[in-house]
C-alpha positions in Angstrom: -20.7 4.7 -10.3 -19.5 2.8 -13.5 -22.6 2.5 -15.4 -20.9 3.9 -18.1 -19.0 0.9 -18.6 -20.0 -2.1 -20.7 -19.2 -4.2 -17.9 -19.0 -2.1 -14.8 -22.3 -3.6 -12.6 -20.6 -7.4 -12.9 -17.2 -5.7 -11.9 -18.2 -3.6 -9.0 -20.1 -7.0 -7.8 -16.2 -8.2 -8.1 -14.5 -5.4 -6.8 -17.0 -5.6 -3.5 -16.3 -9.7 -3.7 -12.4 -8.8 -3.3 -12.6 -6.5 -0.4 -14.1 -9.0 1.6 -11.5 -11.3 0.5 -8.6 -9.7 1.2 -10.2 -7.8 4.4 -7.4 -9.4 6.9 -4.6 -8.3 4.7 -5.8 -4.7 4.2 -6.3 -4.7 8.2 -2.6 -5.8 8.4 -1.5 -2.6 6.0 -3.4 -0.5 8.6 -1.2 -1.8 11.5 2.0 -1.2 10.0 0.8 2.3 9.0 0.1 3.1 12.0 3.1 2.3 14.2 4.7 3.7 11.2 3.3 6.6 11.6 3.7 6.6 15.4 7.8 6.6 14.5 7.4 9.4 12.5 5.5 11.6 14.8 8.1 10.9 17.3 10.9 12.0 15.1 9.6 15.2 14.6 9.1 15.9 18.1 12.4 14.6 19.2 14.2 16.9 16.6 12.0 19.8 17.6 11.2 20.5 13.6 8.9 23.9 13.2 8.1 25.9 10.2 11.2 27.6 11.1 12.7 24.6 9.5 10.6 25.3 6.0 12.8 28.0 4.7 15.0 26.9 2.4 18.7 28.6 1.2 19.9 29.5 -1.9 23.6 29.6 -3.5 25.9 27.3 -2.0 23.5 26.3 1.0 25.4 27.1 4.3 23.9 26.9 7.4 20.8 25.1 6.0 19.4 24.4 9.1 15.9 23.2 7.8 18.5 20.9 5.7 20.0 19.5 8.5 16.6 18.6 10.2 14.6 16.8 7.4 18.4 14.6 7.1 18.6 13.8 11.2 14.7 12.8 10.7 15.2 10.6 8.1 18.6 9.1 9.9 16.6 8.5 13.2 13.6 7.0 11.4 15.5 4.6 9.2 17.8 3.7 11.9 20.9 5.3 11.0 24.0 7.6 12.3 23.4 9.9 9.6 21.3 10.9 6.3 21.7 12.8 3.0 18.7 13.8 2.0 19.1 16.3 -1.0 16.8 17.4 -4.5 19.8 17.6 -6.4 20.1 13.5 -6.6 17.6 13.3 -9.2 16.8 9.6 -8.9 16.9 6.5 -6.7 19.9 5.4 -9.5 21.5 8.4 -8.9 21.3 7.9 -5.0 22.8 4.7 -5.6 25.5 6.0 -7.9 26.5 8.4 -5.4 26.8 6.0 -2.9 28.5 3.1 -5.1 31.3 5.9 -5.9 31.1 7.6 -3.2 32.7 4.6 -1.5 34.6 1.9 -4.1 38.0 2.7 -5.2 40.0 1.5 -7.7 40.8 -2.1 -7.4 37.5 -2.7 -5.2 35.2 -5.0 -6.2 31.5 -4.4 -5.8 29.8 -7.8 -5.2 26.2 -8.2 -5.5 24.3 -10.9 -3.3 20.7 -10.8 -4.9 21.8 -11.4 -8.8 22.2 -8.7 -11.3 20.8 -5.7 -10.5 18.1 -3.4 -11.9 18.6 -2.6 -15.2 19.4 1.4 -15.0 22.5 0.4 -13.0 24.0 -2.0 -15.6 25.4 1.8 -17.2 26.8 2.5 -13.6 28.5 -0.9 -13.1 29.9 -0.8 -16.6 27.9 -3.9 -17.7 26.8 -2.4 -21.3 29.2 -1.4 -24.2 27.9 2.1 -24.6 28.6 3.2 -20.8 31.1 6.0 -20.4 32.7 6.7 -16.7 31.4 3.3 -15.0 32.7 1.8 -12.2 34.6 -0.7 -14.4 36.3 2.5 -16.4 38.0 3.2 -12.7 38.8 -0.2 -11.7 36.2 -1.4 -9.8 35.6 -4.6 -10.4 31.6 -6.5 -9.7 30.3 -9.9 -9.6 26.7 -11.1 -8.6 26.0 -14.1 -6.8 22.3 -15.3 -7.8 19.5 -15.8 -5.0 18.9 -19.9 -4.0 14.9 -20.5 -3.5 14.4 -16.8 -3.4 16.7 -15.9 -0.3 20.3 -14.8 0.1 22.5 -17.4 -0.7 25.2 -16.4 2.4 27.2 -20.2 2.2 28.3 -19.2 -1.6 28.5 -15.5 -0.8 31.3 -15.8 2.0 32.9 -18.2 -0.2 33.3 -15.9 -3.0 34.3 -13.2 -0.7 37.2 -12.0 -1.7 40.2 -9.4 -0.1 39.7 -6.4 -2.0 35.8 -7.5 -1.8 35.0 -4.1 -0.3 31.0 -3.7 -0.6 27.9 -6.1 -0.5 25.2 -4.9 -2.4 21.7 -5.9 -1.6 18.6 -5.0 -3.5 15.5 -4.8 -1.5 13.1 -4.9 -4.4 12.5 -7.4 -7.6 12.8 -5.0 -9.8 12.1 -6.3 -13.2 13.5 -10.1 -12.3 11.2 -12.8 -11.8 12.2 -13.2 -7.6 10.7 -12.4 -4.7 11.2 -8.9 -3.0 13.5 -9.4 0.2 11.5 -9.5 3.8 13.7 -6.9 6.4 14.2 -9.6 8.6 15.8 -11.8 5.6 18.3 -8.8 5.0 19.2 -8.9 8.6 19.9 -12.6 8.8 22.2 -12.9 6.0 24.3 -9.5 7.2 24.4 -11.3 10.4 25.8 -14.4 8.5 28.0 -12.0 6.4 29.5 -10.1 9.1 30.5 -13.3 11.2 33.4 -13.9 9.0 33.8 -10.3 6.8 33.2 -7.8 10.1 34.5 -4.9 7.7 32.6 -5.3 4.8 30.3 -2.9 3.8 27.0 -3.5 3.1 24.6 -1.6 0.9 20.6 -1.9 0.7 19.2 -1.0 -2.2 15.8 0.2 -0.5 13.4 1.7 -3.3 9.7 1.0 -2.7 10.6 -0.6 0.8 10.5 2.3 2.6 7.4 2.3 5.8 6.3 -1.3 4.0 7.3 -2.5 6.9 8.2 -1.4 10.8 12.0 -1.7 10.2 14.2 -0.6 7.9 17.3 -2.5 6.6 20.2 -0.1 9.1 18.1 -1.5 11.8 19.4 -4.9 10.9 22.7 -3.8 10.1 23.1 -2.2 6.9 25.7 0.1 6.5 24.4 2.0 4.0 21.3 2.2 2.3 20.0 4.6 -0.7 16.6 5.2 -2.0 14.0 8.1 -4.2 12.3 10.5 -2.7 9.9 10.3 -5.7 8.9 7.0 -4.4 8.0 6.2 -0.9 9.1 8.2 1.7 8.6 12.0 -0.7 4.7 10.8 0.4 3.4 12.0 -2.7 4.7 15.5 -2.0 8.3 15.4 -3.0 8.4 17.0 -6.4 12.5 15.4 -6.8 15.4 14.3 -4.7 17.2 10.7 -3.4 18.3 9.9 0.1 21.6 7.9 1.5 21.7 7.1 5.1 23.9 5.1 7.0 27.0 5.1 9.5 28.6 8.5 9.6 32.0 8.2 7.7 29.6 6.4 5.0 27.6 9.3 4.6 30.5 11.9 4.7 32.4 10.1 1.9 28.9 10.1 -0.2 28.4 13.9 0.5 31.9 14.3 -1.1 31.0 12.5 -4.0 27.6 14.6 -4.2 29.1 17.7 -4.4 33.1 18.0 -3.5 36.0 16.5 -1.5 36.3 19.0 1.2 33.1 20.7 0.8 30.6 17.5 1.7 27.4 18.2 3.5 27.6 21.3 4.6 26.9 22.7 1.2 23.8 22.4 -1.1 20.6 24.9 -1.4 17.5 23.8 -0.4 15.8 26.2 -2.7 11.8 25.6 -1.8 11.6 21.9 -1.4 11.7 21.6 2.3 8.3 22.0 3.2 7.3 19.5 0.7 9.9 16.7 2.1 8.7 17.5 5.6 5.2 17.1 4.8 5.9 14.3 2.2 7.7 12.4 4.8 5.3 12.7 7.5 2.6 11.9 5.2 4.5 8.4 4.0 3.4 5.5 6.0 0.1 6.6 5.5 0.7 7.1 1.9 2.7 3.7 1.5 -0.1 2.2 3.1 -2.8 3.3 0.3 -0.4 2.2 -2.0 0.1 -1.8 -0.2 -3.3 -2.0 -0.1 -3.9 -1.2 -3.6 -1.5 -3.9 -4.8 -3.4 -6.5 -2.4 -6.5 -5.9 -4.3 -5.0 -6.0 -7.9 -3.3 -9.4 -6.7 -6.5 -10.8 -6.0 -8.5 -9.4 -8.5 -6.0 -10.4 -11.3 -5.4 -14.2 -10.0 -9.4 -14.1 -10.1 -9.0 -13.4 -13.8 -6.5 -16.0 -14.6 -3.2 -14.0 -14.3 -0.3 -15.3 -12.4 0.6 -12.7 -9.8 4.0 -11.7 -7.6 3.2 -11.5 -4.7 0.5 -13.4 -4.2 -2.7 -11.5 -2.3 -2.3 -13.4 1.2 1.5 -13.0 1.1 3.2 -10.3 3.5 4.5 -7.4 1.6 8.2 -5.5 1.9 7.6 -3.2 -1.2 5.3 -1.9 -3.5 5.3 -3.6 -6.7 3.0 -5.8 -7.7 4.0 -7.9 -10.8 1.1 -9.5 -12.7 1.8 -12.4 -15.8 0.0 -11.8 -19.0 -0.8 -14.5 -21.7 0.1 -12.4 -24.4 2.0 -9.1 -24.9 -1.4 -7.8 -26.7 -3.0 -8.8 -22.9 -0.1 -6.9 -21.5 0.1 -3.7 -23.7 -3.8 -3.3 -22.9 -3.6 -3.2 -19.5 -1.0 -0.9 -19.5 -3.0 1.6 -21.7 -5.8 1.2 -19.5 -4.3 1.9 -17.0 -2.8 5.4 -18.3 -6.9 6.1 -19.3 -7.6 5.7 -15.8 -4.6 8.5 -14.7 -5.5 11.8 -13.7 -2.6 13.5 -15.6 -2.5 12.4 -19.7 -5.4 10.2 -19.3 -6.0 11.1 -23.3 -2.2 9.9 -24.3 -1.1 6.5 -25.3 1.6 4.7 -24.7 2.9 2.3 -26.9 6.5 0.5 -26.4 9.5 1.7 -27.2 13.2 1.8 -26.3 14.1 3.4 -23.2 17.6 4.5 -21.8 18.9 1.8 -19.5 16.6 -1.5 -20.7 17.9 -3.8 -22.7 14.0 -4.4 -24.3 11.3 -2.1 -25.3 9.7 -1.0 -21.9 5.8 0.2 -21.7 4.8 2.6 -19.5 2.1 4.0 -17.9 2.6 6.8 -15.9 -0.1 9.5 -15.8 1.4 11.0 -12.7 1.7 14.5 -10.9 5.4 14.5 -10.6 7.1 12.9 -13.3 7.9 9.2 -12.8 7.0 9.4 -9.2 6.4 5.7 -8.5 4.3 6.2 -5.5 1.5 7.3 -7.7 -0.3 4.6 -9.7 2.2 3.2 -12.2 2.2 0.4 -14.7 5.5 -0.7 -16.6 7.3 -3.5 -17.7 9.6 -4.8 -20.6 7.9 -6.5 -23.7 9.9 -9.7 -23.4 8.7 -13.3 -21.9 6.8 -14.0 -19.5 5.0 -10.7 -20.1 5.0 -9.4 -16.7 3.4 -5.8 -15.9 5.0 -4.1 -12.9 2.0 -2.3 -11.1 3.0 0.1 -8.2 2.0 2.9 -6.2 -1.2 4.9 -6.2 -2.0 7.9 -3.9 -5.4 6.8 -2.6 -6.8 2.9 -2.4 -10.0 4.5 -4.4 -8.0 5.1 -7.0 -5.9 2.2 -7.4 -9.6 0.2 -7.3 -11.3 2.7 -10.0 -8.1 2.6 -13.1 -8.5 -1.8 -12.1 -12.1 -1.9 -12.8 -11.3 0.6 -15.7 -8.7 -2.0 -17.5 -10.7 -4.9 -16.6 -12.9 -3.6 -18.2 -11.0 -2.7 -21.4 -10.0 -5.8 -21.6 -13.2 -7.3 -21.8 -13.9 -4.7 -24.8 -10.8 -5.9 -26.7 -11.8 -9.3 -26.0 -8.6 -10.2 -24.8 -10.3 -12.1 -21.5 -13.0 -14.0 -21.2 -16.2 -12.5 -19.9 -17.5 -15.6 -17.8 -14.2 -15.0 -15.8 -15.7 -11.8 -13.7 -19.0 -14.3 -12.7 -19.3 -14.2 -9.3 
């Protein structure tokens, strides 16, 4: 299948190597899928959803009936009183925006518990010069309280608890920080902790990629409130835009009024022609998610066979999708990258090269030869061009695919001579 590459008989002698070594963890990908799956199903019975429910509204969206099905499937799936589900938030930021004003008044504080946060929100939060109706422009004020040995430090957090402390924000995912990705069961412990002394606090879960990683979400450990893209996980591929908030009731309702008007709230908002799509999408997604897991096992091991340093490791338990892998070089990095976008079935012939981007504070690569644009369920590569060199690899609609664009840049590499051949020697 890869003769055509230079070095494609030694790397499909690899590739086959890998699969036996990572069998077990691919196995456990297949579980979760599967009991996701079974939640799904069950969902969609319960709320008796038929293709009545695909025909969407237009104008001001009342009585959006298929609306209000895909949102009481996603609340009962994700463990919650109640979801927002709507193609009008136009990214898993904006979710989180929505939410985040949605709820803080003036003289709040916002207070997150796993560091800073991902970069695009540094705008929302009012952290950078240039950004124009923040939180901080209304009075809201933040702090951060860094993780200790990669967990939730909750000792220091209820500490620095303060009284006009109103929200705890958690983010699920690394993002681009050199930490590990939060475990569900992690999340739940320290809201436990939290909630002991600070009952009315509210906490927020950042959950982008975490979604069907693993057989609980964060409101079924007490979250409050959690946001996410429906470009990424749970739009199972299918989702062309859109972002979801679900949570306790009152939450919801004051995010719906932030969404569109005070007053108006949820029961307003066309559908247009996306339902179908998020039906499908989400009943598709822990089969999807799954691909996508499995696909980051097998780059782990693969690249820490090559010499990389990887986060997480292969054997480790997974709670999102991204897969960070540690370059030498940036030349190493930048490769990859471009490989990566050859091996993409949309722009395979366009290179990327680095450049600013709106909302990092470094030049970011990306590769992103995707169906839906920056849908990071599909196979992604991206990172900023800054030390330690770290890719962030995530997503991919099939395993096959995932396994073909990492032979692919292996391969390139190899080429460039920017790794050494006796490294893919069995």
């Amino acid at each position: 299948m890869f003769e055509t590459l230079a070095y494609g008989g030694e790397l499909t002698k690899l590739a086959a190597a890998i699969d036996e070594q990572v069998a077990e963890q691919l196995k456990a990908a297949d579980a979760t899928a599967l009991e996701n799956q079974y939640r799904v199903l069950s969902s969609f019975k319960k709320n008796k959803i038929s293709d009545a429910h695909f025909s969407g509204t237009t104008g001001y969206g009342y009585d959006d009936f298929g609306r209000d099905g895909i949102e009481s499937v996603y609340a009962d799936c994700f463990g919650a009183e109640s979801a927002l589900v709507r193609s009008q938030m136009i990214s898993g930021t904006h979710a989180i925006t929505t939410a985040l004003f949605g709820i803080l008044r003036p003289r709040d504080e916002l207070m997150y518990i796993t560091g800073k946060p991902y970069d695009t929100l540094e705008g929302v939060i009012g952290l950078t010069e240039e950004s124009h109706g923040s939180l901080k422009d209304f009075g809201i004020g933040f702090r951060h309280v860094p993780l200790k040995n990669g967990c939730i430090d909750t000792e220091t957090v209820n500490r620095m608890i303060a009284p006009n402390t109103k929200m705890i924000g958690i983010q699920r995912s690394c993002g681009y920080d050199q930490r590990p990705s939060l475990h569900v069961a992690q999340i739940g412990e320290a809201i436990a902790a939290i909630k002991k002394l600070h009952p009315s606090i509210v906490v927020f879960v950042d959950n982008c990629y975490g979604e069907f990683t693993e057989t609980k979400e964060p409101c079924h450990v007490g979250a409050d409130l959690m946001a996410g893209s429906l470009i990424k996980n749970p739009g199972g591929g299918l989702a062309e835009a859109g972002g979801y908030i679900v949570g306790k009731s009152e939450l919801v309702s004051l995010c719906a009024e932030r969404l569109t008007a005070p007053g108006l709230g949820k029961e307003v908002g066309p559908s247009l022609q996306h339902l179908k799509d998020q039906y499908q999408g989400y009943f598709l997604s822990p089969h999807m998610v799954a691909q996508a897991v499995k696909g980051a096992i097998f780059t782990s091991a693969m690249m820490e066979r090559l010499g990389m340093e990887t986060a997480p490791s292969w054997e480790q338990r997974r709670t999102d999708l991204i897969q960070s892998v540690t370059f030498h070089d940036p030349d190493q990095m930048i490769a990859f990258c471009q490989a990566i976008q050859m091996a993409s079935p949309i722009n395979a012939h366009v290179m990327p090269y680095p450049s600013p981007m709106p909302g990092y504070t470094s030049e970011v690569i990306m590769a992103a030869g995707t169906f839906i644009q920056g849908a990071s369920l599909e196979l992604t590569a991206d990172g900023p061009i800054r030390p330690p060199y770290t890719l962030y690899v995530q997503g991919g609609l099939t395993f096959e695919h995932v396994k073909t664009a990492l032979i692919v840049a292996v391969n390139h590499l190899l080429e460039r001579k920017l790794l050494d051949p006796m490294r893919i020697k069995l």
